[in-house]
GUBAKOL-621134 format. One record per residue (C-alpha): residue in three letters; x negated, y, z negated. Coordinates in steps of 0.05 Angstrom, whole numbers, plus 5000, padded with zeros to 4 digits. Each point is the difference from the previous one (the first is absolute). Example, Ala and Ser with C-alpha at 12.3 -4.5 7.8 and 13.67 -1.06 7.14 Angstrom:
<atoms>
Ala475449104844Ser497350695013
</atoms>
This chain:
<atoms>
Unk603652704326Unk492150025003Unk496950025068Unk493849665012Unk494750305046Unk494549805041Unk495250035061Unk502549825070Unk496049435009Unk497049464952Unk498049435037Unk492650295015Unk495649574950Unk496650244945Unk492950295001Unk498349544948Unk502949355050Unk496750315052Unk492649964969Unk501549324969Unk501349765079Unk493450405020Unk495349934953Unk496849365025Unk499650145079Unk496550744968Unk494849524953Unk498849625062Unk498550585041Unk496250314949Unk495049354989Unk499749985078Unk497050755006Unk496149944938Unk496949315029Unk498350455062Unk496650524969Unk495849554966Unk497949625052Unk498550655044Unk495950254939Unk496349434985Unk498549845079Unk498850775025Unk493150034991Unk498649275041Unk504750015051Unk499550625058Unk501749575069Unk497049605045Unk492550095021Unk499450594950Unk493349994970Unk503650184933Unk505149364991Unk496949384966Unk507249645044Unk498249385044Unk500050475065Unk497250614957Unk492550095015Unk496950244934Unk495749394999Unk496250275062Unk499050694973Unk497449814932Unk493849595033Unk498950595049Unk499650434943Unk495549564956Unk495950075064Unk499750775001Unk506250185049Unk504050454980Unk507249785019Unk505450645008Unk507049875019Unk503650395044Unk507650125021Unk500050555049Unk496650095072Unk498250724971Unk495749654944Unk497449445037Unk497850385060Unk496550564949Unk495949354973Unk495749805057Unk493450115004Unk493149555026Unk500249774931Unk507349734992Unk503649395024Unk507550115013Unk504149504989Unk507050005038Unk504849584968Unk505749975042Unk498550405070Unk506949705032Unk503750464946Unk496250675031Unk503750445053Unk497550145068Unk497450664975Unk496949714940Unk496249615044Unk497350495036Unk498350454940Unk497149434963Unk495449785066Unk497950695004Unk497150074932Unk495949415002Unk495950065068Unk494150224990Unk499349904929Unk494949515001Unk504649584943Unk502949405011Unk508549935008Unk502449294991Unk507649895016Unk503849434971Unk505249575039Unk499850605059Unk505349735054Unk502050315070Unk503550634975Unk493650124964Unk493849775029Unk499950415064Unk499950624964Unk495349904944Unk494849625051Unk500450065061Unk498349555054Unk502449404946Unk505649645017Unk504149624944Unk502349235023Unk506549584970Unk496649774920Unk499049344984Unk500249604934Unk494850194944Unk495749474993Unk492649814970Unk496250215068Unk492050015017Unk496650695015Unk497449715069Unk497050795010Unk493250304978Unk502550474952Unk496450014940Unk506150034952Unk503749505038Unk494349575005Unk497650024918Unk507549964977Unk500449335046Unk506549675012Unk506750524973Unk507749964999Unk501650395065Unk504650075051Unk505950585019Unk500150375060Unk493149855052Unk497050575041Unk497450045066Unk494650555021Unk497250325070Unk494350224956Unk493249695003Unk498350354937Unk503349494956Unk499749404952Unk505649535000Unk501049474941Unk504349534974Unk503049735058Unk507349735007Unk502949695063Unk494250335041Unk500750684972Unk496850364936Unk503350164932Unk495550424991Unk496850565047Unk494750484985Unk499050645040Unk492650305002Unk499450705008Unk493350294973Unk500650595001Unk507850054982Unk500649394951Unk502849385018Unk507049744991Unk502149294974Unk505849665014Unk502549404951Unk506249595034Unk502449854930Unk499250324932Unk500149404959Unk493449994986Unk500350654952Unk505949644960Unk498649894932Unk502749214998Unk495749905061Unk493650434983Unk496949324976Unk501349525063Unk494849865040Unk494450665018Unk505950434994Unk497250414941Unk493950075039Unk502050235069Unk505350464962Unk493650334958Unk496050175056Unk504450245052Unk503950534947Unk492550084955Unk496250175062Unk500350784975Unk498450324928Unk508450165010Unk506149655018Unk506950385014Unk505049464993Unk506250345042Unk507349764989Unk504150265044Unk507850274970Unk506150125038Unk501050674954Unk494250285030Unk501550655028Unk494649945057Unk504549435021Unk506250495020Unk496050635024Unk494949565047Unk504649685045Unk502249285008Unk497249505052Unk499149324964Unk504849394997Unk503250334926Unk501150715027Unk499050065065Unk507649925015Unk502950364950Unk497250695043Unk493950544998Unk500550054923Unk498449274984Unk505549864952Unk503849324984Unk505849864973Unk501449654936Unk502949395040Unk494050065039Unk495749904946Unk503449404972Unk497849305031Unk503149555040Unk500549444955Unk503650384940Unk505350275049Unk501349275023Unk500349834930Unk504550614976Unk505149745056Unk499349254983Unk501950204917Unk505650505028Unk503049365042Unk499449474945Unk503550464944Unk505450205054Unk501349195013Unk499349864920Unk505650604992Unk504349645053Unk499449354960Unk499950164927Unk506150535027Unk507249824953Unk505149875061Unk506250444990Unk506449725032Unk508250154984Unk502249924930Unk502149294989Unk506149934945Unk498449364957Unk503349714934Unk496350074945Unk498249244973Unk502850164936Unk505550644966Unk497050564969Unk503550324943Unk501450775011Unk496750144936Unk494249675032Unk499450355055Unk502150664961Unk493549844956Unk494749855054Unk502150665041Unk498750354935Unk493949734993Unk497450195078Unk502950724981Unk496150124936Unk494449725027Unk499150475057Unk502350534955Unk506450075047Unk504050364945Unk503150475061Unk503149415033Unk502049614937Unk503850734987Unk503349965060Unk502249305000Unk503450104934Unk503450645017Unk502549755073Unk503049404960Unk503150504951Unk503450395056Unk502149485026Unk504149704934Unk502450724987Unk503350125067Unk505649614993Unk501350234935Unk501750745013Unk503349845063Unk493550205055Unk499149455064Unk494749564999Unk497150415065Unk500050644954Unk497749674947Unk492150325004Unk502350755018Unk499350404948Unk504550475031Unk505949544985Unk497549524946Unk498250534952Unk506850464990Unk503549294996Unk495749784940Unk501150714970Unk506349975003Unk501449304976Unk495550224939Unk502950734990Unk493050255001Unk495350515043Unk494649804981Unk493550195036Unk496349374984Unk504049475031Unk497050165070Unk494549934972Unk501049304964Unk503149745069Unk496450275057Unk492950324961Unk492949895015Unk496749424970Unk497249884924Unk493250214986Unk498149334954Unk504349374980Unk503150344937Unk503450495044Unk502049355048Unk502949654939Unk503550604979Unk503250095071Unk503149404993Unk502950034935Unk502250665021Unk503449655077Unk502949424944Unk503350544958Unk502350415054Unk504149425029Unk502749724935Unk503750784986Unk501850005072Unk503849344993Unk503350244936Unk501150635010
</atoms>
């Protein structure tokens, strides 16, 4: 008698099933990335962040930089307190982007750099945990709305660029040696510090003036062209959290003056307020769409079938759900449990012996007057390796019975 051999387990699907179920979620991702390189390639060399001097974006500021230099300024931009403090000189403007972002330290280092310099330091948007620091004796007041607002000062700039889109934070000054523009709910947008023989300071409430989708509103291109082209230079500064000045010059601001001397955040720190609102709103909604889209599992309910289903039927359709899950291992099993089961009663084993091979096997032997090494094998062996060896098991189960029952 022939045994048929195979591996323990079939019902794993085949490589080839497995890339036909794949291939289009893989396309999908692959169109996806390659869409997103793309787009990062094409829009690299435009698009830097907002109020860089480099991006051509709606809150980039490359307009403003391209007229300076058409005037003669040269415009440098700057990342690190190291090179921005190295810049200054009586014949540079700096440029502080975003002073709120600089540490207590920072501050200080940056503040000592530019006195006496005879240059001219213009901060942008400086609130409370700024302006104390980089000018002193300025106090910063609650903002109010950018708007189109009159000069009402005798500045020259203010007063040749006429009305401009300001508004932000407002300042208040002990200091007689001051000009005070722009003025919103009582208070100036804009504050300029004279110091003659140190340089003077200005202070601009908001920033939107340098924006390139509001450079041509009002005398915004003007006042932005001669308060940064008052100097031969400008250093435009943009102050990063990956700065390492930032951790080694201690913290003291509203970003990292909590999180200790070393001026650090966290990366939940860092995140705002609204996308963490938002994060939790998603994480509820797809928690209440699980609970209602969820399939309700209760007891098993018996129910008649509406109408009878012939064995052969049935027999076919299982079949079917076997080969199509490759299940040979099961569809093995199912027809040698069912041969045991027949052959039990014919050499005289119980029905609760009937799957031991300990006392199923000598029976069948000796019914047969055989020894045979292969009928273990061909009752309780591993299953098929293809659907030949299936077929062939049967025939094989079919044949053993038939010689049982006439033997």
């Amino acid at each position: 008698m022939t045994a048929v051999t195979a591996p323990s387990s079939s019902a794993a699907p085949a490589p080839r099933q497995v890339w036909n179920r794949i291939r289009g979620l893989l396309l999908a991702v692959l169109v996806l990335v390659a869409a997103g390189v793309a787009l990062a390639a094409t829009h690299s060399g435009d698009r830097h962040g907002r109020l860089d001097p480099r991006s051509a974006d709606r809150s980039g500021s490359r307009a403003v930089a391209e007229l300076l230099k058409d005037r003669g300024v040269s415009v440098r931009v700057v990342t690190t307190l190291q090179d921005a403090t190295s810049a200054v000189g009586p014949d540079t403007t700096l440029l502080v982007a975003a002073p709120n972002l600089l540490t207590q330290g920072q501050q200080n280092t940056l503040r000592a750099a530019t006195t006496d310099t005879a240059g001219r330091t213009v901060l942008l948007a400086a609130g409370p945990p700024s302006v104390g620091a980089l000018a002193p004796g300025v106090r910063a007041e609650p903002s109010a709305p950018v708007t189109t607002r009159a000069p009402r000062c005798s500045l020259d700039a203010a007063r040749q660029a006429g009305d401009v889109e300001t508004g932000g934070f407002r300042y208040s000054s002990d200091s007689l040696d001051t000009l005070a523009c722009y003025p919103a709910d009582g208070l100036p947008s804009l504050l300029l510090l004279r110091q003659p023989a140190a340089g003077d300071t200005v202070l601009l409430g908001s920033p939107d003036i340098l924006y390139n989708d509001r450079l041509d509103k009002q005398g915004n291109a003007s006042l932005a062209l001669q308060l940064l082209g008052s100097h031969s230079h400008l250093v435009w500064y943009l102050p990063s959290l990956t700065d390492s000045s930032a951790s080694t010059s201690g913290g003291g601001n509203d970003r990292a003056g909590d999180e200790g001397a070393g001026g650090e955040s966290s990366f939940i720190d860092l995140i705002p307020p609204g996308w963490l609102w938002g994060t939790l709103q998603l994480a509820l909604a797809a928690v209440l769409a699980a609970v209602w889209r969820a399939r309700r599992l209760g007891p098993v309910i018996a129910e008649r079938l509406p109408v009878a289903i012939r064995a052969s039927e049935s027999t076919e359709g299982r079949a079917r759900l076997h080969r199509k899950t490759n299940a040979r291992d099961r569809a093995a099993d199912s027809l040698r449990h069912a041969s045991r089961t027949r052959l039990a009663p014919l050499v005289g084993v119980s029905p609760r012996d009937a799957h031991s091979p300990a006392a199923l096997l000598p029976a069948v032997s000796a019914r047969l007057g055989t020894t045979d090494s292969g009928l273990q094998e061909l009752i309780f062996g591993s299953a098929p390796s293809d659907d030949a060896a299936l077929v062939l098991l049967a025939d094989q189960l079919d044949s053993l019975e038939r010689e049982v029952r006439t033997s």
